[in-house]
C-alpha distance (Angstrom), angle and dihedral (degrees) to the residues before:
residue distance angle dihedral
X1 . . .
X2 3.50 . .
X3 4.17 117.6 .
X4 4.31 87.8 -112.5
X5 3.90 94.1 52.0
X6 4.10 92.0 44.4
X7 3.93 88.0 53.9
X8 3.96 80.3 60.3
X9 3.09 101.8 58.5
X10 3.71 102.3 94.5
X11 3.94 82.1 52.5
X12 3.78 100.0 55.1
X13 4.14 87.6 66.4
X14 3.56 109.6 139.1
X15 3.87 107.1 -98.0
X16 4.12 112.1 -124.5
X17 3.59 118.5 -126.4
X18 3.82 112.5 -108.2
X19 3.89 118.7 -108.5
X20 3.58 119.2 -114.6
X21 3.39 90.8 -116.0
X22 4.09 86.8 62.7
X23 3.73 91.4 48.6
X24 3.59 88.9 53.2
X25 3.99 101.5 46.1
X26 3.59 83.0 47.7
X27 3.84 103.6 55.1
X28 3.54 81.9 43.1
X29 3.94 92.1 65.6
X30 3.59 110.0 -3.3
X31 3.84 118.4 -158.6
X32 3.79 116.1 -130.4
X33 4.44 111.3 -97.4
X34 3.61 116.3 -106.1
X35 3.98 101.8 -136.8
X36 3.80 103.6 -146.9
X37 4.15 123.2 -169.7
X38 3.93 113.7 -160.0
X39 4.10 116.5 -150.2
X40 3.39 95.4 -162.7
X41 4.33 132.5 146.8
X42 3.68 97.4 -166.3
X43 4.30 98.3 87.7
X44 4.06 85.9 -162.5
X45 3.92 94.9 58.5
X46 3.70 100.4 37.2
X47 4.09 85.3 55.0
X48 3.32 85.1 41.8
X49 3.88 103.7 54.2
X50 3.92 89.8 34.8
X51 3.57 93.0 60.4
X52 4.16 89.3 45.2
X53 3.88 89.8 49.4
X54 3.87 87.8 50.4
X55 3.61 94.3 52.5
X56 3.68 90.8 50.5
X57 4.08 126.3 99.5
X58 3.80 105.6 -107.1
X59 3.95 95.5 -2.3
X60 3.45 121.3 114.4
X61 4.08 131.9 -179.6
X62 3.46 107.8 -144.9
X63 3.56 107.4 170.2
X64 3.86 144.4 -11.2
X65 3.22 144.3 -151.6
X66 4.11 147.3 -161.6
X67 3.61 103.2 -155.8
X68 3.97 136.4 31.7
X69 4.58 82.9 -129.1
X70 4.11 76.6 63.6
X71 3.38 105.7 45.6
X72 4.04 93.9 38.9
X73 3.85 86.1 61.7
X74 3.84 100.4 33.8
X75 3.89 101.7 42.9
X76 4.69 103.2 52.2
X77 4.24 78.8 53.6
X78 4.04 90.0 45.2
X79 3.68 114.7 21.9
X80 3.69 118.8 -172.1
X81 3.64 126.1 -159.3
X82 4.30 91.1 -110.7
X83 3.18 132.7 14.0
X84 4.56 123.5 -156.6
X85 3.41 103.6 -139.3
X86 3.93 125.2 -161.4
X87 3.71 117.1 -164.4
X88 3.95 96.1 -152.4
X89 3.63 108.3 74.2
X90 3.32 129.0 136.6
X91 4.26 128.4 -87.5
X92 3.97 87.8 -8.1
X93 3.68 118.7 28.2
X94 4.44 127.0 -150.3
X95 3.49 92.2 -90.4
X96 3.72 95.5 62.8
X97 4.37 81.9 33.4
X98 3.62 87.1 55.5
X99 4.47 98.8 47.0
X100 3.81 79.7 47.9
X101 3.23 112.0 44.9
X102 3.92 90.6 41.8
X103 4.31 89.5 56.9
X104 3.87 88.3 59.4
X105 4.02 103.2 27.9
X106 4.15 108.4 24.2
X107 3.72 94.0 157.6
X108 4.27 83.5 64.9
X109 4.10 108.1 107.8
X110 4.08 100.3 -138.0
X111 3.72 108.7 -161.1
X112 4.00 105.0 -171.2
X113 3.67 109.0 -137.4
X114 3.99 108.9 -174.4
X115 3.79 142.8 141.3
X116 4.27 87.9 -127.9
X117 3.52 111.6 91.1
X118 4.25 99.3 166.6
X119 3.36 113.7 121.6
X120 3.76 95.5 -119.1
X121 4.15 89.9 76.1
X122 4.04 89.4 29.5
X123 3.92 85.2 69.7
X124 3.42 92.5 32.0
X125 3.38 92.1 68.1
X126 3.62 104.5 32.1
X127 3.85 85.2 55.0
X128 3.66 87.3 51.4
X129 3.48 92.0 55.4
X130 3.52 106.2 -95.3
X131 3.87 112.9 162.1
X132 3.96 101.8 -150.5
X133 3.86 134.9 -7.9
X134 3.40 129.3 -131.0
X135 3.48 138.6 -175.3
X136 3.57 127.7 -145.6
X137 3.23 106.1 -121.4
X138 3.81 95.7 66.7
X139 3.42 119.3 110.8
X140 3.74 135.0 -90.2
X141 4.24 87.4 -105.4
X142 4.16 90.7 42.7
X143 3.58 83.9 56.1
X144 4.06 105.4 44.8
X145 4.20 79.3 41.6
X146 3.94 89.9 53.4
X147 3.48 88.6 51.0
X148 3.45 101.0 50.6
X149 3.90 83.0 49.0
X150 3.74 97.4 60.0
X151 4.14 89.5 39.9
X152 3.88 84.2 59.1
X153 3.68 97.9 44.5
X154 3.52 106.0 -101.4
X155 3.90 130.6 113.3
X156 3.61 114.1 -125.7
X157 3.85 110.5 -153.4
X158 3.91 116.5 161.5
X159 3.75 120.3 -128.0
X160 4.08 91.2 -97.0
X161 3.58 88.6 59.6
X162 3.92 103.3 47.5
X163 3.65 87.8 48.1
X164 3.80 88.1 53.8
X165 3.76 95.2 49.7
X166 4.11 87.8 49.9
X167 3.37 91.3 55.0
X168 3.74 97.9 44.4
X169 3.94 85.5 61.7
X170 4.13 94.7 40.6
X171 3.67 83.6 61.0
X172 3.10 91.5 50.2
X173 3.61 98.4 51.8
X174 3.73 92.2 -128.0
X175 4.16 112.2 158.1
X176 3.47 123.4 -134.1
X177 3.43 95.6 -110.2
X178 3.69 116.7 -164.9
X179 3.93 95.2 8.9
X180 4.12 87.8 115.0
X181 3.85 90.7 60.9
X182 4.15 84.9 61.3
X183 3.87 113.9 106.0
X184 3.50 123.7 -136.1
X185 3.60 104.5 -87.0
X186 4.21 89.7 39.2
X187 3.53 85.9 52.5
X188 3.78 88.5 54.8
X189 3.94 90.7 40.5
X190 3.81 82.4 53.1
X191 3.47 102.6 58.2
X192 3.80 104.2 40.7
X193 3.86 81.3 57.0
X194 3.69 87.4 63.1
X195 3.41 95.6 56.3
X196 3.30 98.0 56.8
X197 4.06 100.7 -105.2
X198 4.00 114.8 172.1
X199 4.25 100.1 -121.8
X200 4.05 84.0 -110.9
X201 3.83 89.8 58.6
X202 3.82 92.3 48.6
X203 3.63 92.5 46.3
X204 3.82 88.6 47.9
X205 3.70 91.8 42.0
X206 4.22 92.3 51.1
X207 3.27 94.0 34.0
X208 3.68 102.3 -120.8
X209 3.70 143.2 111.5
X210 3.79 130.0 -79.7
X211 3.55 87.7 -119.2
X212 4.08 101.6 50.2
X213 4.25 81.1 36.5
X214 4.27 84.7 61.3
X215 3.99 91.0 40.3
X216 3.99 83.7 54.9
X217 3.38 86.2 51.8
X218 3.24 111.4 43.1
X219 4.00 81.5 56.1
X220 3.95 96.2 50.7
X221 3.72 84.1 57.7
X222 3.96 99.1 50.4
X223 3.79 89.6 52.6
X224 3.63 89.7 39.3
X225 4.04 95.4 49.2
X226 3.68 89.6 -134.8
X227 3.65 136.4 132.9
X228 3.61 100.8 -164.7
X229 4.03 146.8 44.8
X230 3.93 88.9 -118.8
X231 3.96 87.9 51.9
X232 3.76 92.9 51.9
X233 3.94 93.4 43.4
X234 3.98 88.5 59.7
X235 3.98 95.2 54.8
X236 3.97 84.1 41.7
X237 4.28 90.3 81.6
X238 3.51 123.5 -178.4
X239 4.06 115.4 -49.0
């Protein structure tokens, strides 16, 4: 079995069939579907993880793809609401997808979904414009979470990953410029985004609402001159 398809494994669980209790609450109030595209080469795990977003409440695969030359001329004419990125395709890999794809169609969430977790593609593809990161070896609920994440607006990174992108820049000697004009509370914001905190945990952990936890953010990445969680993690530094 080849390294990608043993990172799936977790993913390939067996989805349970939804109670009829479920089926009811959700006719009753039914949330809006998450249209998800998968840039994939493996055939096996894009099959796979289409017919694991299918199964899912409010997930839905809409299309696929082999190749990023594919999906760069199949996804500005059909835009889905997320797309699964993986970086190691064949002739041009997601990273170069992702810088494309974003010129032409910036409103696109691009969740990267990849075996590679060193920092050298992590920033890569942040830089890119990559809206979360992934690994493969998260679980079938990390992953319908992660989406749901990026579909909101937020970029889901786990803890390994934000650590990764910190040290990229510590290496690099870069300062954390701007970090001193943080108050308190975006200070605090600031560094439960670099470890890797889900926005419900932070809110949980500060004890405030999602929507005053996005206002905090929003103003940690003005004073930061960012655009991104992975951006704001790199002036964050070690504390």
């Amino acid at each position: 079995m080849s390294p990608k398809r043993a990172n799936m494994r977790e993913t390939n669980t067996t989805t349970t069939a939804k109670t009829a209790e479920g089926e009811s609450a959700a006719a009753a109030s039914p949330a809006p579907v998450i249209r998800v595209s998968i840039v994939e080469d493996d055939q096996w795990i894009r099959d796979n993880l289409a017919a694991v977003l299918d199964a899912a409440p409010g997930l839905r695969c809409l299309s696929r793809y082999g190749t990023a030359e594919e999906a760069l001329i199949a996804l500005p004419v059909a835009p889905p609401d997320v797309v699964l990125m993986d970086i190691g395709l064949p002739k041009m890999n997601g990273i170069e997808c992702v810088r494309q794809l974003k010129a032409v169609a910036p409103s696109i969430q691009v969740l990267m979904l990849t075996v590679y977790g060193d920092s050298d593609r992590v920033f890569s593809a942040l830089l890119a414009g990559a809206n979360g990161y992934l690994l493969k070896r998260a679980s079938r609920d990390e992953l319908f979470e992660a989406i749901r994440h990026v579909h909101r607006g937020e970029s889901p990174m786990d803890g390994h990953i934000a650590r990764q992108v910190v040290q990229f820049f510590n290496r690099r000697g870069a300062a954390p410029t701007g970090v001193d004009q943080l108050s308190r509370r975006e200070g605090e914001v600031l560094e439960q985004l670099a470890r890797g905190a889900a926005y419900k945990q932070i809110a949980d952990t500060l004890g405030i609402s999602i929507e005053t936890l996005r206002g905090y953010i929003k103003a940690v990445y003005r004073k930061l001159h960012v655009h991104s969680r992975g951006e704001a993690v790199a002036k964050f530094g070690p504390r």
